[in-house]
VOKE-914345 format. One line per 8 residues: their letters; for each residue z, x, y of C-alpha. Coordinates in steps of 0.02 Angstrom, whole numbers, plus 50000, padded with zeros to 5 digits. Layout:
N
A	Z X Y ~ ...
This chain:
245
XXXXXXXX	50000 50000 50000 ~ 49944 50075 50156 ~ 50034 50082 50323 ~ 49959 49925 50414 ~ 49978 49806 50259 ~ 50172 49873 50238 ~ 50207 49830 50399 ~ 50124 49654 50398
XXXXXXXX	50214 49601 50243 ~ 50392 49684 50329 ~ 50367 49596 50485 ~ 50488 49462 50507 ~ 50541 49352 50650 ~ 50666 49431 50781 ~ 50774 49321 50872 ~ 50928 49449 50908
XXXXXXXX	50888 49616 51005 ~ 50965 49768 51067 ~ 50985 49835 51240 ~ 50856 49954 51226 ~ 50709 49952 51334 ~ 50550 49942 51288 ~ 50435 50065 51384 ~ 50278 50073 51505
XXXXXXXX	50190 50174 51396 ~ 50239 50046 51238 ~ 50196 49892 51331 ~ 50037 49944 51390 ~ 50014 49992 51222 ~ 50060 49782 51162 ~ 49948 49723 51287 ~ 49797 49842 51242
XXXXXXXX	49804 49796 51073 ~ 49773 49604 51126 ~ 49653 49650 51206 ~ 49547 49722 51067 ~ 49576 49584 50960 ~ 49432 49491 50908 ~ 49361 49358 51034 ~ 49203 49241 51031
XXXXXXXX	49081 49312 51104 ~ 49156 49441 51202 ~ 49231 49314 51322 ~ 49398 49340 51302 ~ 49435 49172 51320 ~ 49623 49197 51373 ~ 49751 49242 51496 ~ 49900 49362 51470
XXXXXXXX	50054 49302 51595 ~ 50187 49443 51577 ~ 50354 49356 51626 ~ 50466 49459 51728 ~ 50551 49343 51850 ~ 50729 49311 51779 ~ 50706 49136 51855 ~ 50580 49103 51749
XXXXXXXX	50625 49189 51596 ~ 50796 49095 51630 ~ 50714 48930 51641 ~ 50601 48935 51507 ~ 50764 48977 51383 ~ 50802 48810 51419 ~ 50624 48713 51412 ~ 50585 48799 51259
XXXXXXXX	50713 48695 51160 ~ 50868 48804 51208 ~ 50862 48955 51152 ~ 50949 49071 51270 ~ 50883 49238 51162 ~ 50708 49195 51266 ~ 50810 49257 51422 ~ 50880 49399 51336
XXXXXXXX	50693 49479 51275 ~ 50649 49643 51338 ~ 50458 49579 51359 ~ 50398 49382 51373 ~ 50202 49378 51357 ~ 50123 49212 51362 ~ 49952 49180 51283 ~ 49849 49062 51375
XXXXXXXX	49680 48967 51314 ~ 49591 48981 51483 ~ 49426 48902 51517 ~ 49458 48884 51688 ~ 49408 49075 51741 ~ 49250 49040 51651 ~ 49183 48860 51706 ~ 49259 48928 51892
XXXXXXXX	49144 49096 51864 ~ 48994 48973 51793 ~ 49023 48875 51961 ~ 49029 49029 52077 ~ 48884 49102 51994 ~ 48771 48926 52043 ~ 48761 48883 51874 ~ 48852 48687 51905
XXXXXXXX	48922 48681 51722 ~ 48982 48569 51611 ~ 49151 48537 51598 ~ 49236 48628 51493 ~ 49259 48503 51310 ~ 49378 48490 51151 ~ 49266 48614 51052 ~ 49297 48752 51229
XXXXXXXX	49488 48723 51218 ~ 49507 48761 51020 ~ 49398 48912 51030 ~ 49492 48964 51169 ~ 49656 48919 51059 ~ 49568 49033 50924 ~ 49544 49178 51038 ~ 49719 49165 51137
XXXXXXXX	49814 49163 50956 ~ 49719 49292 50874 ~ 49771 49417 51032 ~ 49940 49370 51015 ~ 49928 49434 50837 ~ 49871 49574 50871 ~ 50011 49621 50993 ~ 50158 49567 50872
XXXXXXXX	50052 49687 50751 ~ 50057 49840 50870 ~ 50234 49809 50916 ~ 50296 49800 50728 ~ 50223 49979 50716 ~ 50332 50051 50841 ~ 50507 49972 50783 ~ 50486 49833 50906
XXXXXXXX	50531 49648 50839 ~ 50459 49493 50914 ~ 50456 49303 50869 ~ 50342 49174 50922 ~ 50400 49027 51033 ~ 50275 48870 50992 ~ 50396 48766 51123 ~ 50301 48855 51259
XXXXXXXX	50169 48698 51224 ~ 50319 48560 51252 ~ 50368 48474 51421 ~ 50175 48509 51500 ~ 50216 48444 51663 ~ 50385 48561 51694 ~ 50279 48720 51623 ~ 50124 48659 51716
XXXXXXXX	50215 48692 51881 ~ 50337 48860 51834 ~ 50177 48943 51756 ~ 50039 48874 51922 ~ 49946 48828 51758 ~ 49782 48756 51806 ~ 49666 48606 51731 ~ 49605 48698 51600
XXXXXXXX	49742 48826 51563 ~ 49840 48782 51407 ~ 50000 48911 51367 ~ 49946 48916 51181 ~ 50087 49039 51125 ~ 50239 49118 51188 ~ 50308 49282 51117 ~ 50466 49376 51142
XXXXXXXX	50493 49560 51080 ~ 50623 49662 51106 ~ 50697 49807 50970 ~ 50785 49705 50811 ~ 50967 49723 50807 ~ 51043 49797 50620 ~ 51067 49643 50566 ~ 50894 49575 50601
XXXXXXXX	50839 49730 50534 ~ 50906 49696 50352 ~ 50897 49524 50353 ~ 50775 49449 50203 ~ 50633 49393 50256 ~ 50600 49215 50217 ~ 50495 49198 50043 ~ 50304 49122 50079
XXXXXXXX	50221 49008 49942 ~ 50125 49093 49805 ~ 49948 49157 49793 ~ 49882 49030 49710 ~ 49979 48889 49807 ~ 49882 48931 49969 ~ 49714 48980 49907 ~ 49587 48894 49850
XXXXXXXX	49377 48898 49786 ~ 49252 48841 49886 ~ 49309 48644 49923 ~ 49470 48586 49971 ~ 49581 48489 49836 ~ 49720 48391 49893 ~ 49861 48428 49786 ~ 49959 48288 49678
XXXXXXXX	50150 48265 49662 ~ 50180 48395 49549 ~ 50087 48537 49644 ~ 50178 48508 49800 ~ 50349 48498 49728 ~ 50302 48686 49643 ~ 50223 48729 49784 ~ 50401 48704 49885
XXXXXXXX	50501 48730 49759 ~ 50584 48911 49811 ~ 50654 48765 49965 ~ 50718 48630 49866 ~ 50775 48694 49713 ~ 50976 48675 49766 ~ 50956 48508 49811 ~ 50822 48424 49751
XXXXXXXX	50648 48379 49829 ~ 50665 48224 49875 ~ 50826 48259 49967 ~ 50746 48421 50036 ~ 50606 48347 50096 ~ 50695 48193 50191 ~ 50793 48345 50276 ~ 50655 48444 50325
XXXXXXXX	50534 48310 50390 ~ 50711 48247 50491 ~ 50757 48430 50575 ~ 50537 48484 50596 ~ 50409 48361 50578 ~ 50499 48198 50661 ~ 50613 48303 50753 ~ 50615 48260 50950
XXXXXXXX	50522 48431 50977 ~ 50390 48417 50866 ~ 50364 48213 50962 ~ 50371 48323 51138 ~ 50239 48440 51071 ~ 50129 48314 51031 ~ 50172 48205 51184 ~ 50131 48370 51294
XXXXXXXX	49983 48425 51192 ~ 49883 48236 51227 ~ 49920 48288 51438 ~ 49832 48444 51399 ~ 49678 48371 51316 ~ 49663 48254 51450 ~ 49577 48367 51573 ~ 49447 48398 51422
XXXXX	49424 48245 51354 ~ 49326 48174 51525 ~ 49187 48096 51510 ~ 49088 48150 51647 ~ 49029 48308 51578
């Protein structure tokens, strides 16, 4: 097992850091590593927004669910889907374009995600943890106005990074579903009962699917977050969802 693949399967979620800095030289190292990421056509259809107010990084500890280690990260990057510098370079360059569509917002999704990837992957190769913060997508309207996020701007991910405490260091790492459990030939098969209670079972086993499962849909899927998210996410296709296009 080479280097790269060692540190992808060692990478875990860090949500408890330690006071040490992380440097110039590293972050510009993060951020040029997004930046090579693959992108369609060239466009790189996304914006970086390195948060460094403590107002902000304060405030969006709270909007993001409450989760005060948000304020406590050494670096806050978030990953933006942003369509708006192209249609407003289309526009300045006499072009009168289209507005930007559905199909424009998940490529840009695609392209924003993929850098963020890429920068969790650089920063696990120098000792520096990070977690991802989907709550960055909840309460539109607040993050709309703390961010200046414009009509076609959507914050797509939210990471935090910052070096892993001991603990965090030697924590497991949560087990993922097996090979064959995620892949699959050709044509998707939906999978009966008894696939998807082996396919989970490494969750339920102590307490029984069905019990498991009205727990986890309770505290993620139906959860007053995961309503928010969705809530937020229809404000956000609004602006590319117009008609007149």
């Amino acid at each position: 097992m080479n280097e790269i693949i060692r540190s992808l399967h060692e990478r875990k979620s860090v949500r408890v850091f330690t006071d040490q800095a992380i440097g110039a030289a590293q972050k510009r190292e993060i951020l040029y590593a997004a930046m090579a990421a693959p992108t369609a056509g060239n466009q790189q259809l996304y914006t970086i927004l390195d948060i460094q107010d403590e107002k902000i990084r304060q405030r969006l500890a709270v909007t993001c669910d409450d989760q005060p280690f948000i304020a406590k990260a050494k670096l806050v990057l978030v990953f933006c889907a942003d369509m708006q510098k192209w249609y407003d370079t289309f526009a300045e360059g006499g072009c009168a374009p289209r507005k930007p569509g559905v199909g424009d917002l998940l490529l840009a999704v695609s392209d924003a995600v993929i850098a963020a990837q890429n920068a969790v992957t650089a920063a696990q190769s120098m000792g520096i943890g990070s977690c991802y913060i989907g709550d960055i997508m909840e309460n539109c309207e607040i993050h709309r106005e703390l961010l200046d996020l414009p009509e076609y701007v959507f914050p797509a991910a939210m990471l935090v990074f910052g070096y892993p405490t001991r603990q965090q260091q030697e924590r497991p790492k949560p087990e993922r579903c097996r090979l064959e459990d995620i892949v699959q030939t050709d044509r998707y098969r939906r999978r009966d009962g008894e696939e998807l209670r082996r396919m989970f079972e490494k969750e339920w086993h102590s307490l029984g699917f069905e019990e498991w499962s009205r727990r986890f849909c309770s505290r993620k899927y139906d959860a007053d977050f995961s309503r928010e998210m969705s809530r937020s996410a229809e404000v956000y296709l609004k602006a590319y969802q117009s008609a007149d296009r």
